[in-house]
Legacy VTK file of the C-alpha trace (Angstrom):
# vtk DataFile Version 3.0
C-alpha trace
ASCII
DATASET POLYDATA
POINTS 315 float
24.258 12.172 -42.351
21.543 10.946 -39.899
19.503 13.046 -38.009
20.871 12.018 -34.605
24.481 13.426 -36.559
22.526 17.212 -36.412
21.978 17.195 -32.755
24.150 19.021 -30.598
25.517 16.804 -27.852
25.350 20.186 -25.749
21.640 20.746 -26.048
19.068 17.733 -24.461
16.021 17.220 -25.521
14.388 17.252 -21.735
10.861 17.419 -20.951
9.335 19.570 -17.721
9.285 15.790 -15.891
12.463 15.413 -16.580
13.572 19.092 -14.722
10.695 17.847 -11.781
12.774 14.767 -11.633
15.741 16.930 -11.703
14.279 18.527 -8.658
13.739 15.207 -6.246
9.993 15.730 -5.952
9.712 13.015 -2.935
12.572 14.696 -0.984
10.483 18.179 -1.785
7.386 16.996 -0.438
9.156 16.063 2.702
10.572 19.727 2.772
7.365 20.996 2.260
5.533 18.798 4.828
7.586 19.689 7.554
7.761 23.119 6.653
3.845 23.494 6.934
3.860 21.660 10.208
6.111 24.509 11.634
4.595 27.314 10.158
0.850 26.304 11.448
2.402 25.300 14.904
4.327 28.316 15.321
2.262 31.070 17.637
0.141 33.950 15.962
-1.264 33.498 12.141
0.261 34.239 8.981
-1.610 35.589 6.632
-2.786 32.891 4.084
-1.679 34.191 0.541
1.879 35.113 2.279
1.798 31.269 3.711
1.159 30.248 0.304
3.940 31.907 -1.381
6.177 31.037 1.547
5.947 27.606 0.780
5.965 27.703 -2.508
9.297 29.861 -2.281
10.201 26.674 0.000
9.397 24.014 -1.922
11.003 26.142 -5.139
14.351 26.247 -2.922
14.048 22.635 -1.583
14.314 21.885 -5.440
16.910 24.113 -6.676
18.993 22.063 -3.758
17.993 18.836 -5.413
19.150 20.204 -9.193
22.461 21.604 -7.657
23.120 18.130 -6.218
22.052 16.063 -9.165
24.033 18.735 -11.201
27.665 17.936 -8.941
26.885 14.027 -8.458
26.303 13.340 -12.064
29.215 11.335 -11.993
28.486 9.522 -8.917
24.837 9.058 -9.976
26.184 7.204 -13.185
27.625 4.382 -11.208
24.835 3.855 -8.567
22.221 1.344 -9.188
19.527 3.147 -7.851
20.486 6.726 -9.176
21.597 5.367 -12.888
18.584 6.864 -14.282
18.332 10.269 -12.991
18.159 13.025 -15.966
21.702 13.671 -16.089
23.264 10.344 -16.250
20.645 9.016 -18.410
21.391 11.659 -20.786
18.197 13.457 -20.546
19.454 16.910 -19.395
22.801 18.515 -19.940
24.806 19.275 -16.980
25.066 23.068 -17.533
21.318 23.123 -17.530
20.782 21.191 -14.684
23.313 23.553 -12.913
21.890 27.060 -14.391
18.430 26.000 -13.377
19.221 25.508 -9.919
20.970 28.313 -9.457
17.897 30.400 -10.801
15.930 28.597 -9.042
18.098 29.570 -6.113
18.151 33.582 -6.625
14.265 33.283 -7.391
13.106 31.620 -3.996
15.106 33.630 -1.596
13.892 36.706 -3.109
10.858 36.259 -3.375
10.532 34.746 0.174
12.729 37.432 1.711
10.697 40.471 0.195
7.466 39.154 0.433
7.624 37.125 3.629
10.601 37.999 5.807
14.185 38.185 5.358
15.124 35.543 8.457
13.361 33.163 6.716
14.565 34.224 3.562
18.271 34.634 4.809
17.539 31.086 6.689
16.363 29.326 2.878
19.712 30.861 1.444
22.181 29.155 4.147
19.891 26.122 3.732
20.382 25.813 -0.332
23.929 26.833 0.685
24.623 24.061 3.303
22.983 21.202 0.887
24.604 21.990 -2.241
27.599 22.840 -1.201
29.053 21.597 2.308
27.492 19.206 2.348
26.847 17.686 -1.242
30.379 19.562 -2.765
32.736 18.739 0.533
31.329 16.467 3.344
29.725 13.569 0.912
32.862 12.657 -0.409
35.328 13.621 2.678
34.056 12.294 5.221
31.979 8.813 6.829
30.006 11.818 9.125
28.464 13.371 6.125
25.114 12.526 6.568
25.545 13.299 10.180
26.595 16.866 9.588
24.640 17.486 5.829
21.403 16.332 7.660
21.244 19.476 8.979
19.787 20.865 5.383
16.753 18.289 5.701
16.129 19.165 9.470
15.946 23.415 8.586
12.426 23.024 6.929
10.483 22.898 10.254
12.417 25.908 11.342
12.113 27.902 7.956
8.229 27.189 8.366
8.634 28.778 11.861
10.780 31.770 10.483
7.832 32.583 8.082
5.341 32.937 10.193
7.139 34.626 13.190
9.872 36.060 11.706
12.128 34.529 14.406
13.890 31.498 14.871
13.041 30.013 18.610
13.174 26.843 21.126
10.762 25.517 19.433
11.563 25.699 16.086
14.990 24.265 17.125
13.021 21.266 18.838
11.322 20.657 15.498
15.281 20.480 13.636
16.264 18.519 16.224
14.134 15.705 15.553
14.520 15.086 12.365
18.704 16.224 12.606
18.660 13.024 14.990
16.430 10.836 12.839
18.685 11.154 9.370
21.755 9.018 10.198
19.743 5.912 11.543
16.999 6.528 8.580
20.233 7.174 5.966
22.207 4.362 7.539
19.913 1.790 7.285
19.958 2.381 3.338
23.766 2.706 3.352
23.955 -0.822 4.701
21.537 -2.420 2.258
23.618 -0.515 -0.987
26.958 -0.665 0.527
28.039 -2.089 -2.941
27.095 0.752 -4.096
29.213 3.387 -2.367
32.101 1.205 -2.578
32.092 1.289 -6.581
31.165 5.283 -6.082
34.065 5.863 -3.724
31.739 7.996 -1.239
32.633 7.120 2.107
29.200 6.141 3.780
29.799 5.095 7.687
29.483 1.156 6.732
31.707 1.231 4.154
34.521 4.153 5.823
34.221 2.474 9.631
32.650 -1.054 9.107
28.950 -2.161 9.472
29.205 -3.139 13.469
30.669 0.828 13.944
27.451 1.748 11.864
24.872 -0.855 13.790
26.347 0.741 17.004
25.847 4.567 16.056
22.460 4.130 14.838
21.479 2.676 18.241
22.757 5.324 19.959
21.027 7.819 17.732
17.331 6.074 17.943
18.149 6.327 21.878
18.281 10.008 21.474
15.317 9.768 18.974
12.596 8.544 20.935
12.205 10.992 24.051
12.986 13.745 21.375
9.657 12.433 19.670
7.494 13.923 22.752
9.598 17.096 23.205
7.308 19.042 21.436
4.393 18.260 24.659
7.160 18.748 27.240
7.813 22.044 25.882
4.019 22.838 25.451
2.745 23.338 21.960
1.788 19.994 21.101
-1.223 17.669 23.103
-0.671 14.962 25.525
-2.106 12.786 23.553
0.316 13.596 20.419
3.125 13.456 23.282
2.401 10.363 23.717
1.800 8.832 20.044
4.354 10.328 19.239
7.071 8.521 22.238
5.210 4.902 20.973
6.462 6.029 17.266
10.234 7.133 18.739
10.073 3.504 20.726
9.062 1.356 18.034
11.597 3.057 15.942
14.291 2.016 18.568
13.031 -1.404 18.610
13.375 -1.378 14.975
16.887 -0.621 15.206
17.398 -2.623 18.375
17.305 -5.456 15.706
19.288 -4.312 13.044
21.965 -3.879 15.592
21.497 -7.355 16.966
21.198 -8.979 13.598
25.484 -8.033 13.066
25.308 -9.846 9.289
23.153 -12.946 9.971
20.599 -11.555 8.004
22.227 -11.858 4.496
19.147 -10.507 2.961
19.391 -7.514 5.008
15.423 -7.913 6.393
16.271 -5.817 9.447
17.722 -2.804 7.450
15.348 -2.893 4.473
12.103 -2.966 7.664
13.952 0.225 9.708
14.492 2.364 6.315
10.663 2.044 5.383
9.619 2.667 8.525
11.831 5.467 9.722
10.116 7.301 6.964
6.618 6.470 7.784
7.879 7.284 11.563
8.871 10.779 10.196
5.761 11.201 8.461
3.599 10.385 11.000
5.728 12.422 14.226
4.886 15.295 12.173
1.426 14.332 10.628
0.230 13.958 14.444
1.739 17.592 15.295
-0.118 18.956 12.009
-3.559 17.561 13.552
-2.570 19.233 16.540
-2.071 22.630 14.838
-5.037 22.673 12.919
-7.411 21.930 15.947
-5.536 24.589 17.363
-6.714 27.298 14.783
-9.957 26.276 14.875
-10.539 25.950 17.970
-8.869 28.280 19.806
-6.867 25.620 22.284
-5.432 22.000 21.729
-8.015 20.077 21.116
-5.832 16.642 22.200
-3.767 18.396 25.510
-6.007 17.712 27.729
-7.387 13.929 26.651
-5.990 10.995 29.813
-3.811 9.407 27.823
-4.270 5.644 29.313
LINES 1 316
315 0 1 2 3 4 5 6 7 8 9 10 11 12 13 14 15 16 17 18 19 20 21 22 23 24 25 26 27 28 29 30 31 32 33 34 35 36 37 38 39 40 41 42 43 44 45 46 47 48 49 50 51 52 53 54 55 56 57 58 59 60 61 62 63 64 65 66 67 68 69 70 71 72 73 74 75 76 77 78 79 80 81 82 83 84 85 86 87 88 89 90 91 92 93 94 95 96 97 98 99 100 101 102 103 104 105 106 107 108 109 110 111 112 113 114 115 116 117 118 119 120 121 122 123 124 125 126 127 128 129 130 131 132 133 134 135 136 137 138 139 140 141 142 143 144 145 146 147 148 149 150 151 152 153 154 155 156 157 158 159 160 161 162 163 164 165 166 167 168 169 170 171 172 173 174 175 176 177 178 179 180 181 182 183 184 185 186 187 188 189 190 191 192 193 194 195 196 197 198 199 200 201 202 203 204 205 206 207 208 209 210 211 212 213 214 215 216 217 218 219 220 221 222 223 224 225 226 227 228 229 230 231 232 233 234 235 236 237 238 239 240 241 242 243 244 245 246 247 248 249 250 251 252 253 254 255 256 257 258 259 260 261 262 263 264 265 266 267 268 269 270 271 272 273 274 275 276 277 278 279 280 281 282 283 284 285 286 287 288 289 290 291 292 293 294 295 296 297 298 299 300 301 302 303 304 305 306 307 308 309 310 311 312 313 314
């Protein structure tokens, strides 16, 4: 008998990268990113140590969401080229593992956020985890062509839950922040779907291009980036952002239009998908930078008392 013949099929052999994997460290970082942005923005200071366990308890959350999806898509992950070798369908981490540790994951965040933060924002993390794993991951994802439409809602919270922490409310504003990135997911999301359509077809998940047809697709996401650049500036409409960030922030919305403007015009005379593959990397630079611009903002604003960019001519 061979050593291999002694191992347990039910226990893995997983490492603690393997569980980081397990907890999709790049879409954490977004979660975390945003999250800061609306807890520094929001009015009034929270107390730093309480910050720092709030997003901790965040970024702890944003992960159990990742395990709980990796845990219910192992099968779809299997067949997709560009999920093949996440830790469950490469064999590195048993399914019942992946599932227990994002479920105490789960319990551990909202807990600790709700009793040593607040409990809107830890009530808000709960429905967040909740709305990720399972509407939208367990029931929209395979249901329905709107389901990044809808389940985009779970990346869009962050901004809010950052808001929640530090004001133990959930405002305008806060809502503002959702709402740009709510309206940014199906173009960004899209624009991948298009380029791995193959993809989803052998998976059977019903992506827009592949459930409606790619001109459908090319259509929506043009009507979503004309939503998506004013929304960039409403942060400096509804005053607590600069004019300056206003404005870099409506050049970032209109470039991302452009962007799209072109993948709409191209209609499959691009075979090499150029357009698509130029809109994906940028929408998340676009993100990135919307919010790395209101983050500026914020911290001027704490140390010095007013917005150090509102009042600069923009030219």
């Amino acid at each position: 008998m061979s050593v291999n013949d002694q191992i347990d099929p039910q226990i893995s052999l997983a490492t603690p990268g393997d569980y980081f994997v397990l907890m999709k460290p790049r879409v954490m970082r977004l979660v975390v990113f945003t999250a800061l942005v609306g807890m520094l923005l929001a009015p009034g200071a929270i107390d730093p140590v309480l910050g720092f366990i709030a997003i901790a308890c965040i970024a702890l959350g944003a992960g159990a969401s990742g395990a709980l999806n990796m845990w219910y898509d192992a099968d779809i992950d299997a067949i997709m080229s560009r999920t093949v070798n996440r830790p469950i369908p490469s064999g590195a981490i048993v399914p019942g593992q992946a599932l227990n540790f994002g479920m105490v994951m789960s319990v551990i965040s909202v807990m600790t956020l709700g009793l040593l933060v607040n409990w809107t924002a830890g009530a808000l993390l709960a429905f967040t985890i909740f709305f990720y794993a399972v509407v939208y991951t367990m029931w929209l994802k395979r249901s329905t062509p709107q389901n990044i439409v809808i389940g985009g809602a779970a990346g869009a919270f962050p901004p809010m839950l950052g808001w929640a922490c530090a004001t133990g409310t959930l405002t305008l504003e806060g809502l503002a922040l959702f709402a740009i990135i709510f309206i940014w997911t199906p173009p960004h999301f899209w624009a991948l779907a298009l380029w791995k359509m193959r993809d989803y077809d052998d998976a059977h998940v019903p992506m827009m291009p592949n459930a409606v047809g790619e001109k459908s697709t090319r259509n929506q996401m043009l009507a979503y980036s004309v939503l998506l650049a004013p929304l960039s500036s409403v942060p400096y409409f509804m005053g607590f952002s600069g004019a300056l960030v206003g404005a870099l922030s409506g050049v970032l919305g209109t470039v991302f239009l452009w962007l799209t403007y072109k993948v709409w015009q191209n209609q499959g005379r691009d075979e090499k998908l150029t357009a698509e593959k130029r809109l994906f990397a940028y929408s998340i630079f676009y993100l990135f930078a919307v919010f790395a611009l209101l983050l500026i903002d914020a911290v001027t604003f704490r140390v010095s008392g007013t917005y150090l960019l509102a009042n600069l001519v923009v030219m």
